[in-house]
N, C-alpha and C positions, 0 to 999 in steps of 0.2 A: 397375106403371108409373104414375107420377103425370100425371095430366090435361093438367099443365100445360109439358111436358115439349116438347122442339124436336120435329117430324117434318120431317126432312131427306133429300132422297135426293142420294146423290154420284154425280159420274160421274169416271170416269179413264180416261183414254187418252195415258198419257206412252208408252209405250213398242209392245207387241204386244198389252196385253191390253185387252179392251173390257171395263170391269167396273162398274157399277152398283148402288148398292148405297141400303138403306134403314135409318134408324137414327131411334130415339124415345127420347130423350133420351142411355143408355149402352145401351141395349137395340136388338139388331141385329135385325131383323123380316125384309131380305132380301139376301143378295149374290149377284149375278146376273156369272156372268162368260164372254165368249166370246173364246176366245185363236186368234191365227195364228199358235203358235209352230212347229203344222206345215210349213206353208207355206214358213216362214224356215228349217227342219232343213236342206233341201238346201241353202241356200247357205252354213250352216253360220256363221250370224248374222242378228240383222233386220235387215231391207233395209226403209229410212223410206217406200217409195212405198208396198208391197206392204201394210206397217201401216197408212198412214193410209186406204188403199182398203176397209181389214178392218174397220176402225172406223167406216167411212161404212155401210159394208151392214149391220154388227153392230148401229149403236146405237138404233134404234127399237125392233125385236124383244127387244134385252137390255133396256130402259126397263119394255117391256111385262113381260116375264114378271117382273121385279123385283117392281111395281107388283101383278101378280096375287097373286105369293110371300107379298107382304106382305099381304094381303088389304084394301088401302086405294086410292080412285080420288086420281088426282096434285091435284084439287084441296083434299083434305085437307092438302095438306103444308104445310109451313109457311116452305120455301125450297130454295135448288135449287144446291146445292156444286160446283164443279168443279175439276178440278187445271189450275191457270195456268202451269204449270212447277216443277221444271224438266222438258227431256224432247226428244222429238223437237218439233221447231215444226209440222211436219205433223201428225202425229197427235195433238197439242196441240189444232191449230185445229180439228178435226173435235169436239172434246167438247167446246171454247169455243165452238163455235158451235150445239150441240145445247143445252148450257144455256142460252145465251142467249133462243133459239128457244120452249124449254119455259118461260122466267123470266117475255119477255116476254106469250107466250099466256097463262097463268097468271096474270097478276101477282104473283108470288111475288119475295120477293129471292133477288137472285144473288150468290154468294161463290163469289168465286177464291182458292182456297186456295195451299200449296204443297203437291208433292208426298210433300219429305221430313219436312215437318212433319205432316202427313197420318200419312205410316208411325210416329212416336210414338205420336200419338193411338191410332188402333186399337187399342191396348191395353189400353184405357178400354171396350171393348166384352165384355174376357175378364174383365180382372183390379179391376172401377169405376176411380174416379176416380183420374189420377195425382198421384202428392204431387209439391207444389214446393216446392224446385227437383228434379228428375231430368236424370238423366245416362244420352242417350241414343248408342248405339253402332248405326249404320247401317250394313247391308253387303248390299251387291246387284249387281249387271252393271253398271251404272253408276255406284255411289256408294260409298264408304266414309268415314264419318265420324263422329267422335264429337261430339256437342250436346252444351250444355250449356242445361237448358229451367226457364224460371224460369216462363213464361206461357206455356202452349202458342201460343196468338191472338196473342200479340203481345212476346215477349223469346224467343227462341232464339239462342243466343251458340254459335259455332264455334268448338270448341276445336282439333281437329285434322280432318283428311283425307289421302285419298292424293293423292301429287305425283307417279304416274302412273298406271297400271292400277287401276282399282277389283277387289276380291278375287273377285266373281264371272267378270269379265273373264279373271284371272288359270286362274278353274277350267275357262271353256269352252277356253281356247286350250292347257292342258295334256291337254285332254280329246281334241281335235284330233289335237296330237302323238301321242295314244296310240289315234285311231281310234276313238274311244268314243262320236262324234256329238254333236248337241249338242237343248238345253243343255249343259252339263256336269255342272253342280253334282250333281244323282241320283245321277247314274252314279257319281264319286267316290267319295260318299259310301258307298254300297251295297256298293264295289269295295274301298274303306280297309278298312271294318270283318273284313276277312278276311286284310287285308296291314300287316306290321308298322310302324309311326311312327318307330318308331327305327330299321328298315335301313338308310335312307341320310339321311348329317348333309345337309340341304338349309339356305342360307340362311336367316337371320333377316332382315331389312328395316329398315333406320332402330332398331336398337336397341342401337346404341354411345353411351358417357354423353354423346357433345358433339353426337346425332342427336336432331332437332324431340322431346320427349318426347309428340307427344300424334298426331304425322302418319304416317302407312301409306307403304310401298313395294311393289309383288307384282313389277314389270315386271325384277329382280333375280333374284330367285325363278323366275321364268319364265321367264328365259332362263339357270340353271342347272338345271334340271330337263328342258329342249325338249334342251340337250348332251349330258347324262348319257346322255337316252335314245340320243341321236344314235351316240354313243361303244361306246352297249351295240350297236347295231343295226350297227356299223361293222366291231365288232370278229366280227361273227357270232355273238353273243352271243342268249338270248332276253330279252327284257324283262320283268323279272319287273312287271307290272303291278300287282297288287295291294299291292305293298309300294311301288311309286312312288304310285301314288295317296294310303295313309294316310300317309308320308312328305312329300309335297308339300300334304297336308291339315293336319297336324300345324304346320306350320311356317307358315300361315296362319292358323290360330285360335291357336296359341301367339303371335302378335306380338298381334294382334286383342285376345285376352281380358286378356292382362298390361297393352297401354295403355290399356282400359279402366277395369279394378280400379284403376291408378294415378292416371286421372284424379278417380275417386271421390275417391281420398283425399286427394289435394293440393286438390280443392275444398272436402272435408269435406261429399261428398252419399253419403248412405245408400242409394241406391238407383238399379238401373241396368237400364233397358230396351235390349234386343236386337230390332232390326227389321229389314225390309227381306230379299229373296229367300235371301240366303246364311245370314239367320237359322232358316233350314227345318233347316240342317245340322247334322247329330244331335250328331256330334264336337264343335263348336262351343256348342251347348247343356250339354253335360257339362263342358266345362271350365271355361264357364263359372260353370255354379253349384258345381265345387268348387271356384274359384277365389275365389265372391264369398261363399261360405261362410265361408272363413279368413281372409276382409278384414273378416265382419260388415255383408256389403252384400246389402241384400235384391235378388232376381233378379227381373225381369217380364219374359218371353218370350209373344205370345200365339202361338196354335196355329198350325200349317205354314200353313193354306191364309189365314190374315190374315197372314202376314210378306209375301205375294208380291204385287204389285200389283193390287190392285181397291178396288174401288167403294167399301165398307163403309167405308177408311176415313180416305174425302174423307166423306162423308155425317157420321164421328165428328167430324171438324175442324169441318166446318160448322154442324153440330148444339151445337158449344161455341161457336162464334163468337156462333149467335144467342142461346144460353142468358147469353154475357156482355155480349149488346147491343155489338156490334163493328159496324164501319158495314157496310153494303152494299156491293158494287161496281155500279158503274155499268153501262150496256148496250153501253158502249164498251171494256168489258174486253177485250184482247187476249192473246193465248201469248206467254210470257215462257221461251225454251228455258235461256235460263241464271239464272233469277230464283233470285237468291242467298235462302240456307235464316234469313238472317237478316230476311226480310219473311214470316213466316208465313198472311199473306194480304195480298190487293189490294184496298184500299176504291176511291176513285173513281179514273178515267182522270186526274182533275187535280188529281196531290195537290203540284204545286209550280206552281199557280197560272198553269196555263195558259189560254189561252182558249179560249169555250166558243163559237168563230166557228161552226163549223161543223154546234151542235146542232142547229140550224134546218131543218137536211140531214132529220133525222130525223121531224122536227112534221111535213113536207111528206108524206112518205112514210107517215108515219103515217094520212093523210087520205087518201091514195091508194089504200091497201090497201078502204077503204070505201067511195069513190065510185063 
C-alpha cells in the first residue's frame, strides 16, 4: 500500500442496508455492514420508515466496528464519502447527516457521491483500476441500467435503463407469486439451477428490431409468468416451481446480457463490468462471460457480497474522487432521492450560483456550540 494513498471511509444507506466501509487507496481494509432486510421479510418489501429507523440505531455501532476492523482511529482518514442518492430520501438523510456530523467534528472533507456510480467503482477494490472508458451493466431491486463510464468522478453517460420494473423488482414479485418469501433473487436462483430454462418460452422484453436497443422491460415478463402460474393453479394443476423459476430467470439474464455484449460493440468498449444486487446471480454471471467471451469483451464481476449495497463502495468512489482532487461538497449537502447517474458526485450546495444568505445561520451556531 503506497503512503500516499486516499484513507476513505464510506457510508450507505440508500436502501435497508446500513453498510460502512473503509478503503486506502484500491485496498479494502474494512466493510462493516447491518441489514433490516429481516425486519422488511414480513411485509414482503422495505417499508422507507422502518429503514430509515434501522439506519439511525445501526450507524454509530457500524462506524465503530468498521474503524476497529480496519485497525485505524477516524482521525487518520483522510475524508468521509457518503451516498447522496439515488434511494429512499429517508434513509438517505440518516447517512447524509451522519457524515456530515463525522466530516464536520473531524475536519475531514465530505463527498456525496452517487449510489450507482459507487456500484462501478467497487470493482476497483477486486479487480485494480478500471480502464476507460467501461461499460457498465447495473441490476438491483431498484435499478437496471447500462453506463457507459468514461471518468468514473465525473462523465458517466446513460445508455439505456428499464422503462418499468427494475430486474430485481421483477425476481421478488415472482418470488411472491410462487410463495418463496422474500428477497427473492436467492431463492430463484438456488431453485433454477435444478429447473429447466427452456420448459416454458417466457417473454423477451424490449427486443424487437424497432424496441430502444439499449432499455430493459421485466413488468411484461412478470405479468406473463404471475398468469401462467395462475392458469397452472386454476386448472388444478401443480406448479412445477423449479422449472418456472430457471425459465423466468433465463429470460431475464438472456435480455440483460445480450443488451449488454451489444452495447460493447456498438460503442467499440472492451470491457464490461456487472454490478449492483442481481449481479450476485450465478445464471447471470455465466452467461455472461460466455457471452462476452465470443464478443472478445473482457468481463469484471466483483465477488457476491460487493455487488449488494455497502459501504466499501462509496468509501472506492470517494477515495477516487480525492486521489483525482475533485472538489469537496460542502456541509450543506443534502439527499438527492432521484439524483440522476449522470452527476457522479455533488461538490458545493451552490453550483449554479446561488446565494450564500443563509451561511451566516451556521458561523452563529458554530459559536454557540462553544459558549
Amino acid at each position: 500500500m503506497a503512503a500516499d494513498e486516499p484513507l476513505v471511509l464510506g457510508i450507505e444507506t440508500s436502501c435497508d442496508e446500513t453498510g460502512v466501509g473503509i478503503v486506502h487507496g484500491t485496498t479494502l481494509l474494512a466493510d462493516a455492514i447491518a441489514s433490516s432486510v429481516d425486519t422488511h421479510a414480513r411485509f414482503g418489501g422495505v417499508v422507507p420508515e422502518i429503514a430509515s429507523r434501522a439506519h439511525l440505531e445501526a450507524m454509530v455501532p457500524t462506524i465503530e466496528r468498521a474503524l476497529k476492523t480496519a485497525g485505524i482511529s477516524a482521525k487518520d482518514l483522510d475524508g468521509i464519502a457518503v451516498t447522496a442518492g439515488p434511494g429512499l430520501a429517508g434513509a438517505l438523510l440518516v447517512g447524509v447527516s451522519a457524515a456530515k456530523a463525522y466530516a464536520y467534528a473531524l475536519g475531514k472533507p465530505l463527498y456525496g457521491v452517487n449510489h450507482l456510480a459507487s456500484h462501478i467503482c467497487v470493482d476497483q477494490l477486486e479487480h485494480g483500476k478500471l480502464p476507460e472508458p467501461t461499460m457498465a451493466l447495473l441490476v438491483s431491486g431498484g435499478h437496471s441500467s447500462l453506463l457507459l463510464s468514461a471518468d468514473i468522478t465525473s462523465d458517466v453517460r446513460p445508455m439505456g435503463a428499464t422503462i418499468d420494473d427494475a430486474a430485481g423488482e421483477a425476481f421478488d414479485k415472482i418470488a411472491r407469486v410462487l410463495d418463496l418469501g422474500f428477497p427473492g433473487g436467492p431463492v430463484i436462483d438456488r431453485l433454477a439451477k435444478e429447473g429447466d430454462p427452456k420448459a416454458i418460452a417466457f417473454p423477451r422484453g424490449l427486443s424487437g428490431a424497432k424496441d430502444p436497443a439499449y432499455d430493459f422491460s421485466f413488468s411484461g415478463l412478470k405479468t406473463a409468468v404471475a398468469r401462467w402460474i395462475e392458469a397452472k393453479r386454476a386448472a388444478g394443476e401443480e406448479v412445477p416451481v423449479r422449472d418456472v423459476a430457471a425459465s423466468f430467470q433465463e429470460a431475464v439474464v438472456d435480455v440483460l446480457t445480450r443488451k449488454a455484449v451489444r452495447a460493447c460493440k456498438d460503442e467499440g468498449v472492451d470491457h464490461l463490468m456487472i454490478g449492483g444486487g442481481v449481479a450476485a446471480n450465478s445464471r447471470l454471471r455465466a452467461l455472461a462471460q460466455e457471452r462476452c467471451e465470443r464478443a472478445g469483451i473482457r468481463l469484471r464481476v466483483p465477488r457476491p457480497g460487493l455487488c449488494t449495497d455497502n459501504g466499501a463502495m462509496v468509501a472506492a468512489l470517494g477515495a477516487e474522487m480525492v486521489a483525482r482532487n475533485r472538489a469537496a461538497s460542502d456541509l450543506e449537502l443534502s439527499a438527492d432521492s432521484s439524483l440522476p447517474v449522470t452527476d457522479p458526485h455533488v461538490p458545493g450546495a451552490h453550483p449554479h450560483g446561488h446565494s450564500h444568505d443563509h451561511d451566516h445561520v451556521h458561523e452563529v451556531s458554530k459559536e454557540n456550540l462553544y459558549s
